[in-house]
C-alpha positions in Angstrom: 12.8 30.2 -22.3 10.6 33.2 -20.9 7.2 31.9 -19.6 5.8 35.3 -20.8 6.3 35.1 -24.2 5.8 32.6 -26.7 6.2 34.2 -30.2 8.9 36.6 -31.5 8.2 38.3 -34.6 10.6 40.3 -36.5 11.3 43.6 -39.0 13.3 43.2 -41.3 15.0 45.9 -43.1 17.1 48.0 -40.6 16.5 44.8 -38.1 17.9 41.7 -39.5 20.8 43.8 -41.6 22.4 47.0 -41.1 20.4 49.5 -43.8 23.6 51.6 -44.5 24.5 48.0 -46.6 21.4 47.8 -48.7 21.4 52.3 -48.8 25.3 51.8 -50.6 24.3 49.5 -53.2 21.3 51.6 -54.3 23.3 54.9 -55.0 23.3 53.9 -58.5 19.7 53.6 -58.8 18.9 56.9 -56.6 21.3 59.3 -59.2 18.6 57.9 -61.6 15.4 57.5 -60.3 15.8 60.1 -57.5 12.5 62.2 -59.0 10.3 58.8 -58.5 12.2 57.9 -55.3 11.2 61.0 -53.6 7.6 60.8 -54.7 7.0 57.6 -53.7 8.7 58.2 -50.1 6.4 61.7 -49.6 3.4 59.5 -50.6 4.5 57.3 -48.1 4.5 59.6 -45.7 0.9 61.3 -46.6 -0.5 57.8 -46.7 1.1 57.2 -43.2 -0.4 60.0 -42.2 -3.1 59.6 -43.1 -3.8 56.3 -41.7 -3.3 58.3 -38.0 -6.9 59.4 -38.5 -8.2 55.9 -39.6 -7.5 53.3 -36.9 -10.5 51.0 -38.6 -8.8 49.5 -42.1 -10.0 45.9 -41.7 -11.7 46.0 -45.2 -8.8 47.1 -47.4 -7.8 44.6 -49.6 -4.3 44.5 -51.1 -5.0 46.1 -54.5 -6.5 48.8 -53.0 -3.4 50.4 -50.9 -1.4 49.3 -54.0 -3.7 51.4 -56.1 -4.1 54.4 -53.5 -0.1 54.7 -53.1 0.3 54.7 -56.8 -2.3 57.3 -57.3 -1.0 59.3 -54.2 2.8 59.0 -56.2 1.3 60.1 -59.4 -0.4 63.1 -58.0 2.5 64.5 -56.8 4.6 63.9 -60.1 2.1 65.1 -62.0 1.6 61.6 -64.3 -1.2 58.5 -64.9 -1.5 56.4 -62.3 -1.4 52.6 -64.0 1.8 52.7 -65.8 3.4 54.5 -62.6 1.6 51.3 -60.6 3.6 48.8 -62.9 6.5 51.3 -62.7 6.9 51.1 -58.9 6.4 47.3 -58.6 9.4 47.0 -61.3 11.5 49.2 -60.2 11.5 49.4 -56.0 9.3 46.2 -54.9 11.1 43.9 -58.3 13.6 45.9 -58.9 15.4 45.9 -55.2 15.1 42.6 -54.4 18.5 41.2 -55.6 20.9 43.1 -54.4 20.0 41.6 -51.2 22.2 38.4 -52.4 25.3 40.4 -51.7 23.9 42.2 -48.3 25.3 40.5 -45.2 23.0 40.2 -42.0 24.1 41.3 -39.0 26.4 39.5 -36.8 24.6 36.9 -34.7 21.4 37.0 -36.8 21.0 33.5 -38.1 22.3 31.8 -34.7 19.9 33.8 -32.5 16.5 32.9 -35.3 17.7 29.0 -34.7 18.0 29.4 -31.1 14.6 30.8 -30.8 13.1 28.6 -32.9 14.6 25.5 -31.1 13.4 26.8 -28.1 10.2 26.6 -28.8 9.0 30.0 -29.5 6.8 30.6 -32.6 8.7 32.5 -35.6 7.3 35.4 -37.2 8.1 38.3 -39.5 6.3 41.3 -40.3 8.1 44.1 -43.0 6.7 46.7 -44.9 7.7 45.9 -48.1 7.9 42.7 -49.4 9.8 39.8 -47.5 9.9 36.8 -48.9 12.2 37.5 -52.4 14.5 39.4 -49.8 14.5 36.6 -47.2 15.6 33.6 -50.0 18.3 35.8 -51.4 19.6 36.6 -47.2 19.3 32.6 -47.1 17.1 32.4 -44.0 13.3 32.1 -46.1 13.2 28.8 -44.3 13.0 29.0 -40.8 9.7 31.0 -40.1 6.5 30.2 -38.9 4.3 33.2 -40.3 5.7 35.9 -42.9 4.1 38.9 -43.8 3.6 41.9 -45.4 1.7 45.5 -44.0 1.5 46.4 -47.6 -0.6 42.8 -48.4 -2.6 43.4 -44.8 -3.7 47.4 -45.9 -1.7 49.4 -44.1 1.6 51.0 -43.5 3.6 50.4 -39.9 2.7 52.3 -37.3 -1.1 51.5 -38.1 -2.0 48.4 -35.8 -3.5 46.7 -38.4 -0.5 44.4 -39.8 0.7 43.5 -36.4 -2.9 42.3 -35.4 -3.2 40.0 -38.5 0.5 38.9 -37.3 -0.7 38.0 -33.9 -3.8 36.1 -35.0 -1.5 34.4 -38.1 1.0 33.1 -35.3 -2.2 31.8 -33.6 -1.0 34.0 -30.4 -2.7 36.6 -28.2 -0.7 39.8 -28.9 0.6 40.1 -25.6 2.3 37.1 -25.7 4.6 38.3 -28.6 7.4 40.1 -28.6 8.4 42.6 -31.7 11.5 42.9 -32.8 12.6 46.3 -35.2 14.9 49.0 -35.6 12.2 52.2 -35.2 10.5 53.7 -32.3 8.2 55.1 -34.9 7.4 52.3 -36.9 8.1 48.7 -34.5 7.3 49.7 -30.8 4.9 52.3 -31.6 2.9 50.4 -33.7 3.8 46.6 -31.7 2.5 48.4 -28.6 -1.0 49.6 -30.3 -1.3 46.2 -31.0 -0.6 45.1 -27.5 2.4 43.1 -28.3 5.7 43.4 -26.5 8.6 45.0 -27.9 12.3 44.7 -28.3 14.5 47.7 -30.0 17.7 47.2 -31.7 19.8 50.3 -31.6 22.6 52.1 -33.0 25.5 53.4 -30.9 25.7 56.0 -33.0 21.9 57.7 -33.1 21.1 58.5 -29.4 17.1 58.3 -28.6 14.4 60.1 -27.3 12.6 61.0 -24.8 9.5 61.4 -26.7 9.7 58.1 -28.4 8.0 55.1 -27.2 10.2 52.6 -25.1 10.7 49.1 -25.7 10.4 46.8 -23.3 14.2 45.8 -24.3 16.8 47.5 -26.2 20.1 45.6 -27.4 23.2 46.7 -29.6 23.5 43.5 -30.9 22.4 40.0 -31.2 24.1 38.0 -28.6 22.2 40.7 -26.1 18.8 39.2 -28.1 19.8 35.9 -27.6 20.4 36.0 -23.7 17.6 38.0 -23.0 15.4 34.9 -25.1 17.2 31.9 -24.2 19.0 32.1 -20.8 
């Protein structure tokens, strides 16, 4: 066990699974709803961007960044905000959450979580959409200590915001956890505003960059994870 850290907190999409396995079953739904797809990534984005210029969102509540990205989404289709708000949360939040019964974790995954958690480090997990559907159907909904949601905290990875609330739900000073995701962008940029350590899982097959922020430890796979936390 590493007398420097003492929590490991997770992403999930990208991080615990491969996304090219959830991206495949969703072709059917993208020939459909590609028109609302696209709107509600751009809005994303503008949101995203927006939140550069804001580093203080302590005071938004849940239904407010719910309510802003539906608005932000309707603007730019050109359509009433409430029934897109219902439309969204039926379709993407509800509407994606079982095909994750059939969506296989990566290799290693569940054996690496149970060797961390036996080893005494706290257990945490921090995604931007909604985890805890997805984690019951991957069958590992069990096994952590603090499970959260940026969305449900006010703000979009990279803002520093959800990984704060993360550090102060696992009861930890920041610098004592380590964050594991998939994107320099999203998990060490935003785990290292928050002053948290970070670990990046990478794909053979995207090379990085110099511009993006480094991890304090990149791995190809879990069995790396696992000897760089336990031994």
């Amino acid at each position: 066990m590493r007398s420097d850290i003492e929590g490991v907190a997770f992403d999930l999409d990208g991080t615990l699974y491969p996304n090219y396995r959830l991206y495949i079953r969703l072709i059917p739904f993208l020939l459909k709803e590609w028109r609302l797809v696209s709107a509600f990534g751009r809005a994303r984005n503008i949101i995203r961007k927006k939140q550069e210029n804001s580093p203080d969102l302590s005071c938004n509540p849940e239904r407010s960044f719910y309510d802003h990205q539906a608005a932000v989404t309707a603007e730019i289709l050109g359509m009433p905000h409430v029934p897109l708000k219902e439309k969204i949360d039926r379709l993407i939040y509800r509407g994606w959450e079982p095909l994750f019964k059939t969506i296989k974790l990566f290799k290693g995954v569940i054996e690496t979580l149970a060797a961390i958690k036996n080893a005494g480090y706290k257990l945490g997990l921090l995604s931007d959409f909604p985890p805890e559907i997805k984690l019951e159907n991957l069958k590992i909904s069990g096994i952590w200590d603090v499970v959260l949601c940026s969305e449900c905290c006010g703000a979009l990875k990279p803002h520093s915001l959800s990984f704060v609330e993360l550090a102060a739900a696992m009861s930890l000073p920041p610098g004592k956890i380590i964050y594991v995701g998939n994107s320099h962008k999203h998990d060490v940029s935003g785990a290292n505003l928050a002053g948290m350590k970070t670990a990046l899982i990478k794909s053979r097959l995207i090379p990085g960059s110099k511009k993006q922020p480094k991890a304090d430890f990149t791995f190809n796979n879990y069995r790396q994870l696992y000897d760089f936390m336990i031994n």
